[in-house]
N, C-alpha and C positions, 0 to 999 in steps of 0.2 A: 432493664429496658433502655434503649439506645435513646438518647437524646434527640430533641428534636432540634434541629438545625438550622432551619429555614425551608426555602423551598428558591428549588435549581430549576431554570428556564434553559430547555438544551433545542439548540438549532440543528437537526439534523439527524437522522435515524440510521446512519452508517454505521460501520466498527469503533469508529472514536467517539458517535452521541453514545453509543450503547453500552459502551467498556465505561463510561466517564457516569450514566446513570445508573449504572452497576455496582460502581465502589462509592460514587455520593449515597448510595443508598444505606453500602455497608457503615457509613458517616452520620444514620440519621438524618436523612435530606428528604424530603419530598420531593417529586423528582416528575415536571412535566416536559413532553420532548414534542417540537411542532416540527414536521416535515412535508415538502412541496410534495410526494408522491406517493404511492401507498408503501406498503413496509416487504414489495417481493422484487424491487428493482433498483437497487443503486451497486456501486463500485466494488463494495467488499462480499457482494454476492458470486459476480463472473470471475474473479480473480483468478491465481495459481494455487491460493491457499499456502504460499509459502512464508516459512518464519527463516528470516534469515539473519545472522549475525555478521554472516559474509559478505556482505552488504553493507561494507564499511568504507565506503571509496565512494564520494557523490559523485551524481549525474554531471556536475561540473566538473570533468578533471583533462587531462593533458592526452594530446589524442582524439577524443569525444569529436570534437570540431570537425576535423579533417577527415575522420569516417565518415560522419555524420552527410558531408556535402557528398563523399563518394554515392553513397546510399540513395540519395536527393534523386538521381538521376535515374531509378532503376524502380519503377512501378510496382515490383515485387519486395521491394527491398523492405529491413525491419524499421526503418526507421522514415520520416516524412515530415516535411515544414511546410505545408501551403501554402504558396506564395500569396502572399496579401497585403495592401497596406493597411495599416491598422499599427496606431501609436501603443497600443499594449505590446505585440509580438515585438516591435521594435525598441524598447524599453526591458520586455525580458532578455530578447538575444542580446543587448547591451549589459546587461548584469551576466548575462552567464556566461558571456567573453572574458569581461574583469574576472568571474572568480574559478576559469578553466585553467586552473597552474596546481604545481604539484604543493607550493605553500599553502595555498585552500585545502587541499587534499589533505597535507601531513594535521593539520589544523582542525581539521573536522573529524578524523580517522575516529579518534579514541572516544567521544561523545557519541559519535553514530552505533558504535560496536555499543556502548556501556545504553542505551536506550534498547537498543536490539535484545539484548542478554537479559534484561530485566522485566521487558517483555517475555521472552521464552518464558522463563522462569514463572514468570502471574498465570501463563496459559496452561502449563504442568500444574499448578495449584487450580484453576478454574477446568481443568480436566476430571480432578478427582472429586469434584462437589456435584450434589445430588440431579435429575434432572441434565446432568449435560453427557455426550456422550458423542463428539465431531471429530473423528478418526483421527484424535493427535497421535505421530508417530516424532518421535526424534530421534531418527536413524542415519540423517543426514541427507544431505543434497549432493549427485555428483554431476558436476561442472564437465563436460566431455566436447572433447575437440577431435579434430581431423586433420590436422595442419600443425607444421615443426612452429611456426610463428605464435601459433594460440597456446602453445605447450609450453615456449620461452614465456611470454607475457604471462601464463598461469601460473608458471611454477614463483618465479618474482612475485605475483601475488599473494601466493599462497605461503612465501617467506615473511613477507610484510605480515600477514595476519598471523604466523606464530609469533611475531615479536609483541603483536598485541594481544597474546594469550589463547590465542583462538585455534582448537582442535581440527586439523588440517591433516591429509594424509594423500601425498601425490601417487599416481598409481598407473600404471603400463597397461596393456592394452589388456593380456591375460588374468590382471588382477581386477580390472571394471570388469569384463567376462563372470568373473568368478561371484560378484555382488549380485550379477543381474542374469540367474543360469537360466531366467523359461524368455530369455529377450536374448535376439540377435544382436550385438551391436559392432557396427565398423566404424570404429574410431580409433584413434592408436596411442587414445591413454586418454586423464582425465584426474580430477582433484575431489576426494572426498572432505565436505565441508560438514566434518560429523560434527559440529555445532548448530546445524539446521536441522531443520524438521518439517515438514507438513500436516496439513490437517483439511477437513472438508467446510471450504469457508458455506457452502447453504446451511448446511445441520448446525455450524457454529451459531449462524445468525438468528434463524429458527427457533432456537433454544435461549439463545439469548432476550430474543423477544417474550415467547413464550415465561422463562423468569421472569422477566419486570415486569409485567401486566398480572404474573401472580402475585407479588408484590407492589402492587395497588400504584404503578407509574401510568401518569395517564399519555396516552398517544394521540395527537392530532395531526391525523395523516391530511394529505392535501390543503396545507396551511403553507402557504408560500407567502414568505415575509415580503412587505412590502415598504416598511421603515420601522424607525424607534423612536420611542419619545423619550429624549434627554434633557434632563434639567444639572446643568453644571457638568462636574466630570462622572454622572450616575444616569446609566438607564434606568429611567422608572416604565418604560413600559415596550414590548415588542408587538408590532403591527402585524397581522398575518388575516389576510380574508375581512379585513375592514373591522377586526376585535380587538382590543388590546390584551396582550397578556402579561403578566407581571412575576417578577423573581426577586430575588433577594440577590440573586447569583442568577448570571447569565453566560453559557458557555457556547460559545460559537465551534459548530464542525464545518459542514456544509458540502466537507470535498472538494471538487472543482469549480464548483461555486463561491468556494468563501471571498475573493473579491469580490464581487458584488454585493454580497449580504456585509463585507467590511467597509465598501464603501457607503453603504445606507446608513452606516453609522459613524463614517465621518473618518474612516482608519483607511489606511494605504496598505493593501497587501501584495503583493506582486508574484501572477501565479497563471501558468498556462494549462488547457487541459491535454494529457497525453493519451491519445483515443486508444485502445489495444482490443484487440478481436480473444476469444476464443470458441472452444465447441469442445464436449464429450463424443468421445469414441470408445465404441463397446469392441473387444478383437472378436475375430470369429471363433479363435481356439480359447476358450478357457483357463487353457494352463497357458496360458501367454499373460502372466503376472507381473507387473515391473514390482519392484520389491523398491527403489526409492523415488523418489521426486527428482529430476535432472534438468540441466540447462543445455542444452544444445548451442553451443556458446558462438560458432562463425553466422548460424544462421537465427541466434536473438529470438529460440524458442522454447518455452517452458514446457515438461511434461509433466503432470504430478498423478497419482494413481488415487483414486474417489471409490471407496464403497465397488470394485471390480471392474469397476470403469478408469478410466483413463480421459484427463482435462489438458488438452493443445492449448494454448496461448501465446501472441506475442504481437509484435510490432508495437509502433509508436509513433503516432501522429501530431504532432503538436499543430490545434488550429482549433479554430470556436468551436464550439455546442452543434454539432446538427446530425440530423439523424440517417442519412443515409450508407449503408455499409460498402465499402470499397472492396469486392470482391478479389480486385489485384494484389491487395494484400492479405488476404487469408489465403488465395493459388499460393502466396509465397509461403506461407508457414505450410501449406498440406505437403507441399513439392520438395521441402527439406527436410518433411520428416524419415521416409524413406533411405535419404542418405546418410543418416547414422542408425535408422532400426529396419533395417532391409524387407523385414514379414511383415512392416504399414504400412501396405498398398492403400491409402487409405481415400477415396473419393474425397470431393470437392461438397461439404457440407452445403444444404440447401439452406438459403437464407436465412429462414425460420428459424433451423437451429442451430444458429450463427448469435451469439451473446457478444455486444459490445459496453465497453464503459468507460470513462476519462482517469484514469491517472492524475490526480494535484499536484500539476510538478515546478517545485521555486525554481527561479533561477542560480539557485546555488547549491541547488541538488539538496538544501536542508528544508526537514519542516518546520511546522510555525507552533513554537508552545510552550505558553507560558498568559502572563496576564497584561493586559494594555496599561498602557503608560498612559495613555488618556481619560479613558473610563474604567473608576475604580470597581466596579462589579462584572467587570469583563472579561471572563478566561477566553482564551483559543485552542484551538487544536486542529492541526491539520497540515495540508499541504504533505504527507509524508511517500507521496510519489508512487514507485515502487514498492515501497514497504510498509504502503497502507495497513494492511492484514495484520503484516508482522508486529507494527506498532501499536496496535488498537490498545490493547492491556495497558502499558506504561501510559500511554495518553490518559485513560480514564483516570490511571489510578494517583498521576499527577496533578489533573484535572481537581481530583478529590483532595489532596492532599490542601493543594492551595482553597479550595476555596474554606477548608478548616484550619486556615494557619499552619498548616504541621510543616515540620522540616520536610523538605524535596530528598527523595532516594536515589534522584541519580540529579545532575548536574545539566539545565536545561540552561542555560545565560547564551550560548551560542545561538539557540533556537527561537530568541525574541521576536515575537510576531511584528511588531514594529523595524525591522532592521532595516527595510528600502522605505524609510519613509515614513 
């Protein structure tokens, strides 16, 4: 019989609360999770469902900037800053100036790649256990351009990531053709990133929940923390709906939220939310199958293939919390996809079934994970941007590691939540 361990107070019911009460569990932890909303709507539900290793280059890097403003101007475009004052935006676009250079980049590469991989890897072992079954494919992801410029920049990339070990294979136009025979595509090459994978993040989550509630984790949905009670460098107690609740271990997720929930407790974290749209599209022809998950690289849009369906996503909005959908930028993702898969004539989705979510994104393109330097029973986890999804597993099962003393299996010192502050 597994030891009993304490018992884990986890802020948050995303892929990082759910991966982190997943393996505390496998730890012997009893394991309760309080979250603001019910358990069918946060970040790691709408996603792309991609796991990626190629994904080794933060959102801070050289370049970024000066696309970035191009983009600014153009209401369709994938990317947006809302202009606003407000001392947060202006505090992160000051850190992610300082850390847009290729020494941050070269500096970050091999940590980012060595979290991503170890990831994969827990998802292939939680693929083949009982009760789970979320279309993990690891056939790869192909990177496909249109442009002699995206095909210089990719192929440089795609050099960089075989020096850090990573399964890469650049390909012309006839050979993407050949990967993708019941899909048209007009593109004139593109990078297979056979270290990636996909999978369907609803059924991942779904099933995820469904385990821990077999496993006696209890869930208090619509519990939105509203402070902690601290004595010294120890939370003894988390505020949520006027209760207190109590852990031995207390793991903060939260997503785009975890500033605020780190600020209630007295911690600086420095973190913008990055809005992105997507929608399912079912094709009219059946045998119109995409066989991998792909990135539509000039136009910054994801396509990954779901259970015979087909998941659009992209863009990026950095700006508060609010709930209305900017339809200018979903016309931009529907109006691009055509120009690399000629047969998605695809309408302009009605609202409704128009899914939004925020991206946690640091200003230095790393996430936040590891334990506070302030409060000794405080793990984090989070911030991991883009590669929310991808990261869920390693979060948790770092998460688990520390809060049992165990040795750490991959090397998180870069990712100190504490690091602005």
């Amino acid at each position: 019989m597994t030891e009993n361990k304490g018992k884990a107070l986890i802020i948050g019911a995303g892929i990082a609360g759910l991966s982190s009460a997943y393996y505390l569990l496998q730890k012997g932890w009893q394991v309760e999770i309080l979250e603001q909303n019910d358990l069918s709507d946060n970040c790691s539900y709408g996603n792309a469902g991609m796991l990626v290793p190629s994904h080794f280059t933060p959102l801070a890097a050289p370049g970024v900037i000066a696309q970035g403003i191009r983009w600014m101007f153009n209401s369709k475009s994938p990317f947006y800053v809302k202009p606003t004052i407000s001392s947060k935006l202006i505090s992160w676009g000051l850190q992610f100036l300082k850390h847009s250079n290729q020494k941050h980049v070269d500096a970050s590469a091999s940590a980012i790649r060595d979290l991503n991989l170890a990831s994969s890897t827990l998802y292939n072992e939680l693929a083949k256990t009982d009760g789970f079954n979320f279309e993990l494919n690891q056939n790869g992801i192909l990177m496909l351009y249109k442009t002699e410029k995206v095909a210089e920049e990719e192929a440089e990339l795609a050099h960089i990531a075989r020096e850090l070990g990573l399964n890469t294979e650049i390909l012309d136009q006839k050979e993407i053709q050949e990967l993708e025979p019941n899909i048209n595509l007009d593109v004139i090459g593109g990078v297979n990133y056979k270290c990636d994978g996909h999978l369907n993040p609803m059924k991942l989550m779904s099933q995820l929940i469904s385990y821990l509630k077999n496993k006696n984790v209890v869930f208090h949905t619509h519990h939105r923390v509203s402070g902690f009670e601290i004595s010294g460098n120890k939370i003894n107690a988390v505020i949520a709906n006027g209760i207190k609740f109590t852990g031995d271990q207390v793991i903060m997720t939260g997503g785009s939220f975890l500033p605020e929930l780190a600020q209630k407790a007295g911690i600086k974290i420095q973190l913008m939310p990055g809005k992105g749209y997507s929608f399912i599209h079912t094709p009219d022809d059946p045998k119109s199958k995409l066989e991998h998950a792909a990135l539509l690289l000039e136009a910054r849009v994801a396509v990954t293939p779901m259970g015979g369906k087909i998941r659009f996503g992209g863009t990026m909005e950095l700006a508060q919390h609010q709930h209305k959908i900017n339809m200018n930028r979903v016309e931009g993702i529907v109006a691009s996809i055509p120009k690399y898969m000629p047969d998605f004539n695809i309408p302009l989705p009605k609202e409704s079934d128009i899914w939004y979510g925020y991206r946690p994104c640091a200003p230095d393109g790393l996430p936040y994970l590891g334990t506070s330097s302030k409060l000794k029973n405080l793990i984090i986890a989070g911030g991991g941007g883009m590669m929310g999804l991808s990261l869920g597993p390693v979060f948790g099962r770092t998460v688990s590691e520390i809060a049992n003393g165990d040795k750490l299996s991959v090397d998180i010192d870069i990712f100190r939540p504490e690091r602005f502050g």
